[in-house]
C-alpha positions as CSV (number, residue, x, y, z in Angstrom):
1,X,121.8,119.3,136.5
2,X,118.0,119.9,135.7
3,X,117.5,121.1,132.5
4,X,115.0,124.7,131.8
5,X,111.9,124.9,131.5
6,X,112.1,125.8,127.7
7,X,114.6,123.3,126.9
8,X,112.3,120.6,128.0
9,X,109.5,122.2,125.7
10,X,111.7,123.0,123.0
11,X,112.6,119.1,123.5
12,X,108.7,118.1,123.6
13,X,107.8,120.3,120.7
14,X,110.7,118.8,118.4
15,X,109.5,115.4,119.7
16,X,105.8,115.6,118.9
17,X,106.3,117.9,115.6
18,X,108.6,114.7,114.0
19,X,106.2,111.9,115.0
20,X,103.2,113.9,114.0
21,X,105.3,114.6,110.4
22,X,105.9,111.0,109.9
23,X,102.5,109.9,109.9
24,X,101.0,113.1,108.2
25,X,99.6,111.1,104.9
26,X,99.0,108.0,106.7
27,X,95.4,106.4,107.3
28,X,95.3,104.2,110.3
29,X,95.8,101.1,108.2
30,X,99.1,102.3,106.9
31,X,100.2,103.6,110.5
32,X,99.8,100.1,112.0
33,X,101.6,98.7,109.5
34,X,104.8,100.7,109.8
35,X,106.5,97.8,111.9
36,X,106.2,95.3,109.3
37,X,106.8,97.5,106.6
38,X,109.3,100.4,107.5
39,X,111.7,99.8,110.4
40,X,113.7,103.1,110.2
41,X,110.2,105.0,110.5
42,X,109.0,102.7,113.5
43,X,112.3,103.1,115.7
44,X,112.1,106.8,114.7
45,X,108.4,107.1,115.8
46,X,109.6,104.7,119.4
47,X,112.6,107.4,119.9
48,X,110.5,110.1,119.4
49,X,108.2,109.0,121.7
50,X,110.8,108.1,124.2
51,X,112.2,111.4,124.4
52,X,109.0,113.1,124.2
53,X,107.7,111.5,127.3
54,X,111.1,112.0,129.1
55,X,110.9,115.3,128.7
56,X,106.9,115.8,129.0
57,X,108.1,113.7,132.9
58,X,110.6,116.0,133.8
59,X,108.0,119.4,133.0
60,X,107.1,121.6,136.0
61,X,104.0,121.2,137.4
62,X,102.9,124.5,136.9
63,X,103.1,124.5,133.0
64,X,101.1,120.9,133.8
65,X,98.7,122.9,135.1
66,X,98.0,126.0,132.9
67,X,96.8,122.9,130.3
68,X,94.3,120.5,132.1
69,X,93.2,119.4,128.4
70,X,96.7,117.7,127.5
71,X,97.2,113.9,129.3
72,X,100.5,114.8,130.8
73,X,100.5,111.8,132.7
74,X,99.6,109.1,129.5
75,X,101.6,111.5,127.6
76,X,104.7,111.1,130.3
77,X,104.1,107.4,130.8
78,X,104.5,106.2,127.1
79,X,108.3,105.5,127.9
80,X,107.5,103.2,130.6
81,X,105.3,101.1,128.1
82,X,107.9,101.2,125.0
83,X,110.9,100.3,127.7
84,X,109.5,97.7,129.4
85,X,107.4,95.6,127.0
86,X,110.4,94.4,124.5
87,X,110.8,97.9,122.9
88,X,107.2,97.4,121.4
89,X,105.0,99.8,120.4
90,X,101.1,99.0,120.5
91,X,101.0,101.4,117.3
92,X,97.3,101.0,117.5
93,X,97.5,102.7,120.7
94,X,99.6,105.5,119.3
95,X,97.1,106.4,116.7
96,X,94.9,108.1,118.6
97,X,97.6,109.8,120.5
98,X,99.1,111.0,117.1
99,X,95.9,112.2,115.5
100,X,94.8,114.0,118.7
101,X,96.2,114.2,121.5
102,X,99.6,115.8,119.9
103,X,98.0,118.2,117.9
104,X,96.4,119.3,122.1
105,X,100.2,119.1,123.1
106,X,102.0,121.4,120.0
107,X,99.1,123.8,120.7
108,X,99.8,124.1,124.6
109,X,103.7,123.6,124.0
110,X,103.3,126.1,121.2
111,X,102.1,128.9,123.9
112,X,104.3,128.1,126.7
113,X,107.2,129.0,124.1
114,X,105.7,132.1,122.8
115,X,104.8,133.3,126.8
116,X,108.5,132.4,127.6
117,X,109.8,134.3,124.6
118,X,111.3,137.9,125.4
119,X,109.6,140.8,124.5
120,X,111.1,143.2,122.7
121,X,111.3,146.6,124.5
């Protein structure tokens, strides 16, 4: 059974919130060097990831297309790359997705919540 709409965002926001969180105090030296140095953090960072672009995959078009600025597609096609190359994570790659282009997807998640939300009467 497909899942909602909001589920999938709520799913997206949780996602990209916790990868965000675990590299809030990092510079990019110390981001690339989670895989060496802190295992838990990396497969948390992979999972996250994962799931994100699962759900980010399974998003309707529509709320695709009320936020041109967000790379859906990269965004959705992250869990093609950590599944089928070993489980490995080009974390210099990531980087630049975790210092920009999530910040672009909480924003746009962010509203898509708050327009789904009811209104009080």
């Amino acid at each position: 059974m497909p899942r909602a709409p909001t589920e999938l965002l709520n799913d997206v926001l949780r996602c990209a919130q916790d990868i965000v969180d675990y590299a809030r105090d990092m510079d990019m030296q110390a981001f690339l060097a989670i895989p060496e140095r802190d295992g838990k953090t990396y497969r948390a960072i992979k999972n996250a990831l994962s799931e994100m672009a699962e759900a980010v995959k399974n998003l309707p078009a529509e709320i695709k297309g009320r936020h041109p600025s967000v790379d859906w597609r990269g965004l959705s096609g992250i869990r093609v790359i950590i599944v089928h190359r070993d489980h490995r994570v080009d974390m210099e790659l990531v980087w630049p997705m975790v210092k920009e282009d999530l910040l672009k997807l909480i924003e746009a998640v962010t509203a898509e919540l708050a327009q789904a939300a009811p209104r009080p009467e």
